[in-house]
C-alpha positions, 0 to 999 in steps of 0.5 A: 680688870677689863677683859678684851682682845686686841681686835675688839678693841681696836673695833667700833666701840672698842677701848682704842677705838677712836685710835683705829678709825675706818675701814682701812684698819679691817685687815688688821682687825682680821689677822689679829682676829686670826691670831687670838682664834676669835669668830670671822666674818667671810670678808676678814677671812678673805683679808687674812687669807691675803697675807697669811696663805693660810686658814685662821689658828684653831687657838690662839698662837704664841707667837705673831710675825707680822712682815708688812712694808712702810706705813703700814700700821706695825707700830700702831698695832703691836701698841694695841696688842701691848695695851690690852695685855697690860692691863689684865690680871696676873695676880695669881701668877705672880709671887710677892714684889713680882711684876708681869712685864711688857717689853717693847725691843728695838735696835735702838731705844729711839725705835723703841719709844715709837711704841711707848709714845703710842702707849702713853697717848693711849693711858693720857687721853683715856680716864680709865686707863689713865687711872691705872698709872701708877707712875711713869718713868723715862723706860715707860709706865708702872701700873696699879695692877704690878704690870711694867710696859718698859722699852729697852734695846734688843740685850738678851742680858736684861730678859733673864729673871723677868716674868714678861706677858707680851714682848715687841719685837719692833724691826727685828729684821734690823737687830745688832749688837756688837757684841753677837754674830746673831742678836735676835736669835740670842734674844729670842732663846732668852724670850722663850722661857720668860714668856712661859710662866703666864698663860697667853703670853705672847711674842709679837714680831713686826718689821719690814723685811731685809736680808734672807737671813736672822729670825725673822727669815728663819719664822717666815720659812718656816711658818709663812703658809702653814698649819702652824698653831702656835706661830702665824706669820703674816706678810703684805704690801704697804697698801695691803695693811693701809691703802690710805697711803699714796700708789704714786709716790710708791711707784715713784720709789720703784722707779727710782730703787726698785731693789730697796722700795720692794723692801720698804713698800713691797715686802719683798726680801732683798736680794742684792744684799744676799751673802756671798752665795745666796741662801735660798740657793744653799737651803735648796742643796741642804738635807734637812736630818742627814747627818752622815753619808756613804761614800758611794762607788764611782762617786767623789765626795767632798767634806768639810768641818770646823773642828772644836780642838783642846788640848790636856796633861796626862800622867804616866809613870810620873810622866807628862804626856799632852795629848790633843782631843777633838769634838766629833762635829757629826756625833758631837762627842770626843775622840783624841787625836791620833797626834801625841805631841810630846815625846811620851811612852803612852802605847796605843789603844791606852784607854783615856777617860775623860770629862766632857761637858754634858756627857759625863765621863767618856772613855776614848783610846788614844790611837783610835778616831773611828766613832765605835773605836771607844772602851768600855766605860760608865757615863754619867 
């Protein structure tokens, strides 16, 4: 099999090279450079500081963010990156009638056959990779080497069981399912594991920017600029990533939406379509760890929680008592109520043990809300 990276073969004399012609292609070729750990020249390390605000990976990263306005060369690259990793050898990890999957994930399957397309010129107009077909599908293509590369939409449901190599998540900013008040976050959970069973796999993140809000916001606030070694997240201008593309016709979309072209040609995060309280401005006041505070004298205090609540029988001398149960929001454990709906002759501090998920048996009395108000009692 052959043994590449991503950058050199979208170099000269690269697999892919006739796809990524010319200098305009540079400053991909350095953040997938950076990405992959390889050796720099001065000027790539320059065109990747531009966009990461941060020095190359010592190893190379899992995951690769990648926030880059309109036309600016996302699909053609993540296409890259998916071809050189279909066509490695897995064998050893795989068991018998297992495959290694490359996934492209989109919010529709349109969006995601725009990396397909690429895929397939790749395969049909190179003897080489053309060989390894061993048949195509309307998903995508099957090859010699027990490698998939199939499109689907973003549906955590179909990842579970796959043993994936390398998963495209194409405009992720734009994920929805009606199905989840959070889609992309559901498909990353369900990535995650997938992609653990083969050394080297990798999660590529490619999209235009939009709402302050869902995974890619959360990888570019928390990774965007930092020493992290397993996730980069880069983010630049159309014209950083391809300044074959037109300033004039940019500056007119400026003049025309400047809210909207910052996003589609900036890169910027939208701001006019923000929540009704802005986030940034919410993560400003927020105390990342504190879980609790002491009401401090001479101080108003305010609190609020969403309290999980359930309800359940209990027998006492034949007779049926319901009694109310709440999840502590800030311990996450459960304490009953101090409300006894029914008529009942249960006496306080009567010690209930009762089964909650994931913390075995817990033994709570029923008068008492206080965190240290709970009976002796044996978890499991």
């Amino acid at each position: 099999m052959m043994m590449m990276t991503p950058a050199s073969s979208i170099s000269p004399g690269g697999l892919l090279a006739d796809h990524f012609y010319g200098s305009s292609w540079d400053r991909w070729r350095a953040v997938l450079k950076a990405a992959f750990a390889e050796e720099m020249s001065a000027a790539e390390f320059d065109l990747f500081r531009e966009v990461a605000d941060r020095d190359p990976p010592r190893e190379p990263v899992q995951e690769l963010w990648c926030i880059v306005g309109r036309g600016g060369g996302k699909d053609s690259t993540a296409s890259a990156i998916a071809t050189v990793a279909a066509v490695g050898d897995y064998q050893k990890f795989l068991r018998a009638g297992e495959v290694a999957s490359v996934i492209c994930l989109a919010c529709d399957r349109e969006q995601a056959k725009i990396c397909l397309r690429y895929i397939r010129g790749y395969f049909r107009e190179d003897a080489n990779l053309e060989a390894l077909i061993v048949r195509e599908t309307d998903d995508g293509l099957e090859l010699v080497n027990r490698v998939e590369i199939i499109v689907a939409t973003n549906s955590y449901r179909s990842l579970r069981g796959r043993t994936i190599i390398c998963t495209i998540l194409d405009e992720v900013a734009f994920f929805r399912d009606e199905r989840s008040a959070s889609p992309d976050e559901e498909t990353y959970n369900a990535l995650m594991p997938a992609l653990e069973r083969v050394p080297g796999s990798k999660l590529i993140g490619i999209s235009t920017p939009y709402r302050k809000i869902g995974l890619l916001y959360r990888k570019w606030a928390e990774s965007f600029g930092k020493a992290d070694e397993d996730v980069l997240v880069v983010r630049g201008t159309s014209r950083q990533f391809n300044p074959l593309l037109s300033q004039g016709r940019i500056d007119r979309a400026l003049k025309r939406d400047r809210a909207a072209a910052s996003s589609e040609w900036l890169a910027e995060w939208r701001a006019d379509v923000s929540d009704y309280i802005d986030r940034a401005l919410v993560e400003e006041l927020v105390d990342r760890g504190v879980r609790e505070r002491v009401c401090e004298r001479g101080k108003s205090c305010t609190a609020f929680s969403d309290e999980a609540e359930g309800r359940t029988l209990i027998q006492s001398r034949g007779q049926a008592h319901e009694i109310i149960f709440r999840m502590d929001p800030i311990r996450r454990e459960p304490r009953i109520a101090p409300l006894v709906l029914t008529p009942s002759d249960v006496k306080n501090d009567t010690c209930i043990t009762v089964y909650w998920p994931g913390r075995g048996e817990v033994a709570i009395f029923t008068n008492r809300t206080a965190a240290g108000d709970r009976c002796n009692s044996h978890r499991r």
